[in-house]
C-alpha positions as CSV (number, residue, x, y, z in Angstrom):
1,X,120.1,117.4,56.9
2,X,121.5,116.3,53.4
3,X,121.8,119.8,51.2
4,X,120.1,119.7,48.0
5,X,122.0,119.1,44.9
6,X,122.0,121.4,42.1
7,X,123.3,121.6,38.4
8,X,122.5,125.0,38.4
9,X,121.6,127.2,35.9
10,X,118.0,127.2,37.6
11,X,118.1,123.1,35.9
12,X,116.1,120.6,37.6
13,X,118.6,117.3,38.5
14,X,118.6,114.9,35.6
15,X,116.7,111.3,36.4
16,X,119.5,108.6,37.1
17,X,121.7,107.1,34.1
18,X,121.5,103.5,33.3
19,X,124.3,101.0,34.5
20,X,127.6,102.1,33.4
21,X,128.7,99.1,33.1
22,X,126.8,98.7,29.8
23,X,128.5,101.8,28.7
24,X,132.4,100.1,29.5
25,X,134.6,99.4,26.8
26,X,136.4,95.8,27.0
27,X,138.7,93.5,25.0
28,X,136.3,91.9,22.2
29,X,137.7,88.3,23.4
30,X,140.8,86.8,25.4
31,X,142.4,86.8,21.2
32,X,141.7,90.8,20.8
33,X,144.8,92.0,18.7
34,X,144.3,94.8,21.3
35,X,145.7,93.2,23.8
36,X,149.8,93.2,24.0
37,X,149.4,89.8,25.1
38,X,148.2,89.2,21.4
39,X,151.0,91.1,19.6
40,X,153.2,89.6,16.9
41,X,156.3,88.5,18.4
42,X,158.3,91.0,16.1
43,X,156.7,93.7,17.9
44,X,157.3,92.6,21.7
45,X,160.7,91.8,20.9
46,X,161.4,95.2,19.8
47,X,159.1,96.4,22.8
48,X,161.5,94.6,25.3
49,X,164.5,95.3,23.4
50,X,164.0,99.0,23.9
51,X,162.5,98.6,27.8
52,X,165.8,96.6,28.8
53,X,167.8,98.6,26.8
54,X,166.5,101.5,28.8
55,X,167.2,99.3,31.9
56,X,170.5,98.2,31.1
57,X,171.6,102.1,30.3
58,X,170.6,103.1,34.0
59,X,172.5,100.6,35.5
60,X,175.7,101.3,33.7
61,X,175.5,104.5,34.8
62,X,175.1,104.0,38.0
63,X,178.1,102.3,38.1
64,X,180.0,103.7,35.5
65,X,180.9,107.0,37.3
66,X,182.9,104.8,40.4
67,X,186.3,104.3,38.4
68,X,186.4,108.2,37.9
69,X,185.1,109.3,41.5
70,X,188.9,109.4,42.6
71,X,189.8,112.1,39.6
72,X,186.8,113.7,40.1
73,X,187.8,114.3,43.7
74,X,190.7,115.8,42.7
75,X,189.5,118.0,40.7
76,X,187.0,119.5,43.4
77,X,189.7,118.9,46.0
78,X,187.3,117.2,48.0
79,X,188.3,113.6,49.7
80,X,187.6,110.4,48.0
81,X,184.8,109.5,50.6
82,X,182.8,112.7,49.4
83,X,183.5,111.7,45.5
84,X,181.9,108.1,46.1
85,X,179.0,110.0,47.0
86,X,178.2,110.4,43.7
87,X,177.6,106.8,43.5
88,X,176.4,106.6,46.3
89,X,173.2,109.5,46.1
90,X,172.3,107.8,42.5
91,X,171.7,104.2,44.4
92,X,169.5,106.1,47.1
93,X,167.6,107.6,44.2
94,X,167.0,104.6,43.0
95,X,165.1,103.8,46.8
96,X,162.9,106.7,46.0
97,X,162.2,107.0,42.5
98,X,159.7,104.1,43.0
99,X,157.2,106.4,45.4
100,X,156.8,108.6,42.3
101,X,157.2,106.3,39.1
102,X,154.8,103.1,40.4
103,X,151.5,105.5,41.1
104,X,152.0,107.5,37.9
105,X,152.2,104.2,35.6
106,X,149.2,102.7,36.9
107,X,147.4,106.2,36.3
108,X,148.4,107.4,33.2
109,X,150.3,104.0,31.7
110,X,154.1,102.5,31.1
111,X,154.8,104.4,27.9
112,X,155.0,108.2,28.8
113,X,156.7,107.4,32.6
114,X,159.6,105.4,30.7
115,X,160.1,107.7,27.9
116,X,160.1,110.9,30.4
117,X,162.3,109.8,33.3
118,X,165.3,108.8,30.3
119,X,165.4,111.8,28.6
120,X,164.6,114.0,32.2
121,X,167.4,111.5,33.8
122,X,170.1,112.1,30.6
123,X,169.4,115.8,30.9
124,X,170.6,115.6,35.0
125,X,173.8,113.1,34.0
126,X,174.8,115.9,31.5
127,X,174.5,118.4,34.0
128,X,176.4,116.2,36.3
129,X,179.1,115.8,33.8
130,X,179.3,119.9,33.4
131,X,179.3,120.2,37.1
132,X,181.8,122.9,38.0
133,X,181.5,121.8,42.1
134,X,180.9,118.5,43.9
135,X,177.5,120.0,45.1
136,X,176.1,120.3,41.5
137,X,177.6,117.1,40.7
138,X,176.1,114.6,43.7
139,X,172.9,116.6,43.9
140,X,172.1,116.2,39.7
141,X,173.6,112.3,40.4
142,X,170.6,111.7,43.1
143,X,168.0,113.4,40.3
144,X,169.5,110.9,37.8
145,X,168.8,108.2,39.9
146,X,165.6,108.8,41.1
147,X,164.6,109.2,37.2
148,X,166.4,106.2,36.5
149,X,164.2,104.0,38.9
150,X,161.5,104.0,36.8
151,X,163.1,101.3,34.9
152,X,163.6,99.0,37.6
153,X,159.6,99.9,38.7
154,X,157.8,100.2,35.2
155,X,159.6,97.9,32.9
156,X,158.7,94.8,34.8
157,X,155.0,96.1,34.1
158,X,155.8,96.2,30.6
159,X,156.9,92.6,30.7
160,X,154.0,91.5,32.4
161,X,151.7,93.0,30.1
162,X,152.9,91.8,26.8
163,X,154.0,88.1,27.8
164,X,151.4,85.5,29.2
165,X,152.3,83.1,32.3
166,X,154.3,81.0,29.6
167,X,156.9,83.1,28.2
168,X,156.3,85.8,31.0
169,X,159.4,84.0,33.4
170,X,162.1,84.0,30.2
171,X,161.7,87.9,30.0
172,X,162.5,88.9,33.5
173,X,165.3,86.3,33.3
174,X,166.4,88.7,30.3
175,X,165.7,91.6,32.4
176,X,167.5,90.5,35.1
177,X,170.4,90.4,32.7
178,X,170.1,93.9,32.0
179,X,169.5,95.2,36.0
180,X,172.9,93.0,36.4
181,X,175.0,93.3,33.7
182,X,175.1,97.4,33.8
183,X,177.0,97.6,37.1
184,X,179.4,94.8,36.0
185,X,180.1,96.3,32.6
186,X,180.8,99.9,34.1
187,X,183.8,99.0,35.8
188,X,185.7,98.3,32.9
189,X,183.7,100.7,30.7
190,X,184.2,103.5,33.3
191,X,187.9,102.6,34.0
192,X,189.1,102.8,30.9
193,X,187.2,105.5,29.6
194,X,188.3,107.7,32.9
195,X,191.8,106.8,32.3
196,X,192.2,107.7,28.9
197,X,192.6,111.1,27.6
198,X,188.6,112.0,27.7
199,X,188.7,112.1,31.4
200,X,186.5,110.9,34.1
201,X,183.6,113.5,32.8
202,X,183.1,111.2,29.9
203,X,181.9,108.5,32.7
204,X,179.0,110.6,32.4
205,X,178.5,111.9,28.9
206,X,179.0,109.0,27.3
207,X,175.6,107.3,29.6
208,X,174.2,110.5,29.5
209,X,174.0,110.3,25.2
210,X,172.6,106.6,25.8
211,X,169.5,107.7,27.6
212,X,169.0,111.0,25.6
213,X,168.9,108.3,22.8
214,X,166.9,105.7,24.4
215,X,164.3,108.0,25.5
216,X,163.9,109.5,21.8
217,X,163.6,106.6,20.1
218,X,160.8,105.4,23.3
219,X,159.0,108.6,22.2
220,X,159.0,107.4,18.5
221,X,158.0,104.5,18.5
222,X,157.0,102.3,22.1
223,X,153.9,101.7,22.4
224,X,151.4,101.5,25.0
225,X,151.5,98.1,27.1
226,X,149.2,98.7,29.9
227,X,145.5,97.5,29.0
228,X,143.3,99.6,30.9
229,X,145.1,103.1,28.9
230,X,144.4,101.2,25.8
231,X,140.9,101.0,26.1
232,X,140.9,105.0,27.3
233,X,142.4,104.9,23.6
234,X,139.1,103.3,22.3
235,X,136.8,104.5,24.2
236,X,138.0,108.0,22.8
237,X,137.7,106.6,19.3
238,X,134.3,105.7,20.5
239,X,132.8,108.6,22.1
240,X,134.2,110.5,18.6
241,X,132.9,108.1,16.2
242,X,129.4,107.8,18.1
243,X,129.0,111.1,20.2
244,X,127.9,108.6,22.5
245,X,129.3,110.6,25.9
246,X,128.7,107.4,28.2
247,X,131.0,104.9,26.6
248,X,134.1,105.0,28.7
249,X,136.7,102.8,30.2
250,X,137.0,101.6,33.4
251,X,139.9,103.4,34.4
252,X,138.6,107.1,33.7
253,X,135.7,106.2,36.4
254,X,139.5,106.1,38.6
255,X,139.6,109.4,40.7
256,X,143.1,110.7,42.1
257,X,143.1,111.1,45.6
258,X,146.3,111.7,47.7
259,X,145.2,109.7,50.8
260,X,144.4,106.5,48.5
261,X,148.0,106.8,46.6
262,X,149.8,106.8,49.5
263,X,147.5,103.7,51.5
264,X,148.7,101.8,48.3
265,X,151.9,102.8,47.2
266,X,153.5,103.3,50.5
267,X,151.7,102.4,53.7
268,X,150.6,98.8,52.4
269,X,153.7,97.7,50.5
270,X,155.4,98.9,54.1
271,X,153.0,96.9,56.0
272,X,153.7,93.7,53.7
273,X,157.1,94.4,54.1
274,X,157.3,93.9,57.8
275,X,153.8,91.3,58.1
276,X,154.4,88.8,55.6
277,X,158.2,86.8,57.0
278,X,158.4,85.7,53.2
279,X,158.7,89.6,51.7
280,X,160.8,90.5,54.3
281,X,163.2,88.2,54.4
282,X,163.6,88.2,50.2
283,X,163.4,91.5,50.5
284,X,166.5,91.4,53.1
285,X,168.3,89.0,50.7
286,X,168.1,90.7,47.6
287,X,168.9,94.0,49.5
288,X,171.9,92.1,50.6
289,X,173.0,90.9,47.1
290,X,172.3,94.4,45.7
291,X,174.4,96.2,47.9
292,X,177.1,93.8,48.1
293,X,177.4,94.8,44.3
294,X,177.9,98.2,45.1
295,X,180.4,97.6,47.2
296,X,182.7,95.5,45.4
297,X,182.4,98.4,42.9
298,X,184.4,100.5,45.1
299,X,186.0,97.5,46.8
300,X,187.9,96.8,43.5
301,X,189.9,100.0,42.4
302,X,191.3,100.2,45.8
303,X,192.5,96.7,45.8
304,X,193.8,95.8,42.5
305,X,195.0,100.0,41.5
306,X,196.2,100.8,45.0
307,X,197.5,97.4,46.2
308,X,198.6,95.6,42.8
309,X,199.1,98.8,41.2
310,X,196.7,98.1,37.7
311,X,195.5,101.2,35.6
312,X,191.9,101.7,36.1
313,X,191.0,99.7,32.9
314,X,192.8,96.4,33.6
315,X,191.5,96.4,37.0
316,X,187.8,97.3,36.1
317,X,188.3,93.9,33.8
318,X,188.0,91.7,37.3
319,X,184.4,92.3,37.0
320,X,184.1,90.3,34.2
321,X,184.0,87.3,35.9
322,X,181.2,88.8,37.8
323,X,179.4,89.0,34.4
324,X,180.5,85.8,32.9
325,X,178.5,84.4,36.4
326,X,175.1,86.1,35.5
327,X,175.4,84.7,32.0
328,X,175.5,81.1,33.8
329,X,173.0,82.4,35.7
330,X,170.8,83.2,33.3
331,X,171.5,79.9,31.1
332,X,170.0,77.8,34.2
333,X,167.3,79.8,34.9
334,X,166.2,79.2,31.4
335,X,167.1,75.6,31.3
336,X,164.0,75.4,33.7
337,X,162.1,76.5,30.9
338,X,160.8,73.5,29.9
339,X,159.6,71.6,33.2
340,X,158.4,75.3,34.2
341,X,156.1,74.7,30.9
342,X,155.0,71.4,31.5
343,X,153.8,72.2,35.1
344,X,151.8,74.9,33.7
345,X,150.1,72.8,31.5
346,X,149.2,70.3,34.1
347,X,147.9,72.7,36.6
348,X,145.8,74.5,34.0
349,X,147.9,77.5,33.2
350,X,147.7,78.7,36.8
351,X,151.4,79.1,38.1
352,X,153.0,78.4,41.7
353,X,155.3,80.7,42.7
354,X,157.8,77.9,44.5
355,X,157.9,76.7,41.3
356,X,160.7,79.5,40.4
357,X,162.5,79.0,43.7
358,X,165.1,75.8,42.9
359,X,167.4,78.2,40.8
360,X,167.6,80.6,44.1
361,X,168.0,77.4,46.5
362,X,170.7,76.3,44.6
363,X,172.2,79.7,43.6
364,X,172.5,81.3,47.3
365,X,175.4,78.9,48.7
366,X,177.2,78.8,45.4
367,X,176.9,82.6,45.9
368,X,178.9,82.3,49.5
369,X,181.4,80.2,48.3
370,X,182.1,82.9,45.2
371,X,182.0,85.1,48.4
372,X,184.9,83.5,50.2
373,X,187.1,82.0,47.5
């Protein structure tokens, strides 16, 4: 038998309220200045500006700190395998930042995850820079990362928020710029900032100060991208204006329950992963690419320091053709621009994913050959 409710208070239960959704707050049209997709363009340039800035600080770092991981094994008299480590632990917190970061921005927004995890992650690179034992140092390098992958988890959000199918392919071109060209700046950044008379510790302070400044200027002045937290901000204004208790937005009708985060945030994108042949085998591809980065980051010192006998500087400057690459890159992807456009138009604004995929046919065996020349 069903027990009988009871508001208490000896209260008998309230008749039913009407339709809620009568009582939800929306957009006022698809042109609401609300809306980020309706923002001038001044303020989501600055808005991605400060979101890839963010994005391009995290990767430097975790790349930065491989030029220095042979002084700083010296200096905890630990072997040079141990020291890498420190690269090493930040990449695999970058693996499982996103389990904590992707749940949290789609509960309480992009604004306050982004700010947090920059000045939380500059906070652990300062204490890795202090560190006083290779413990404190790898351990503070994994926190760094996993703060650090809310970039790579939220900012694309933010993109996708404030730009519409049109423009919406141009800024994760950009973004991709910022993801790439960290890791391919550190070398010589890190190599020349490890040799000189600051030491490889700098490696650390000097990203650490970045993100301490990114993420106070975030809490200044970003704003709120992701619609369904800006209309929890109206509806507030609402309720206060009105004390009308029923207006509300759809998302504080969401309830937080662990068994739900975890179906979506871990168990289906796992089950994508390894049902759809499409995910998995881009998925195995950009895995590929990605790691292959990391390991011509310590490929490099060994081959043109120990073998050709360059300082750590010169030698971090062979990445630069790396960067010079993404920069070409990047050029073609947006000379696609315009036939991208046109094929939007045609097909009424709705986009086709293959539509993106000549730049990748094209760019994978030109990516061997870079391999083997």
């Amino acid at each position: 038998m069903q027990e009988k409710l009871s508001i208490g208070a000896g209260k008998p239960f309230p008749p039913s309220l009407p339709d809620s959704d009568e009582y939800t707050v929306e957009f006022e049209s698809i042109d609401d200045p609300m809306s980020p997709q309706n923002w001038s363009s001044s303020k989501k340039l600055y808005t991605s500006i400060l979101v890839c800035s963010g994005t391009f600080i995290v990767s430097l770092n975790s790349a930065i700190f491989a030029p220095g991981s042979n002084s700083a094994s010296e200096a905890f008299g630990v072997c040079t395998e141990v020291g890498s480590l420190g690269t090493t632990l930040f990449i695999l917190g970058f693996a499982s930042g996103p389990l904590i970061w992707a749940p949290i921005s789609e509960l309480t927004g992009r604004r306050w995850p982004l700010t947090i995890s920059m000045l939380i992650g500059g906070i652990f690179t300062v204490s890795s820079a202090a560190a006083k034992d290779i413990q404190t140092l790898i351990i503070c390098r994994f926190l760094a990362g996993m703060c650090g992958a809310c970039q790579f988890t939220v900012v694309p959000g933010v993109l996708a928020d404030v730009y519409d199918n049109t423009y919406r392919g141009v800024a994760i071109s950009v973004y991709a710029l910022a993801v790439f060209g960290g890791p391919f700046s550190a070398p010589f950044v890190g190599g020349f900032t490890a040799s000189s008379d600051l030491g490889w510790r700098w490696t650390l302070y000097i990203p650490a100060i970045l993100s301490l400044a990114n993420g106070a200027i975030s809490l200044l002045f970003l704003k709120e991208t992701y619609a369904p937290c800006l209309l929890i901000a109206k509806a507030v204004a609402i309720r206060k204006a009105t004390a009308n208790w029923g207006v509300h937005a759809k998302q504080e009708e969401v309830e937080v329950d662990l068994a739900d985060l975890v179906e979506k945030y871990f168990t289906r994108p796992l089950k994508l992963l390894f049902t759809e042949p499409i995910i998995f085998a881009i998925s195995l591809y950009m895995s590929f690419i990605y790691s292959l980065i990391y390991a011509l980051l310590e490929a490099y010192p060994y081959v043109f320091e120990e073998i050709h006998g360059m300082t750590p500087g010169v030698a971090g400057l062979t990445s630069l053709g790396l960067l010079i690459g993404v920069l070409l890159g990047l050029g073609f992807v947006l000379s696609q621009q315009v036939t991208y456009r046109r094929k939007l138009v045609e097909n009424n604004n709705v986009p086709v994913p293959e539509w993106r995929l000549r730049p990748a046919i094209l760019g994978a065996p030109v990516f061997t050959v870079g391999l083997f020349w």
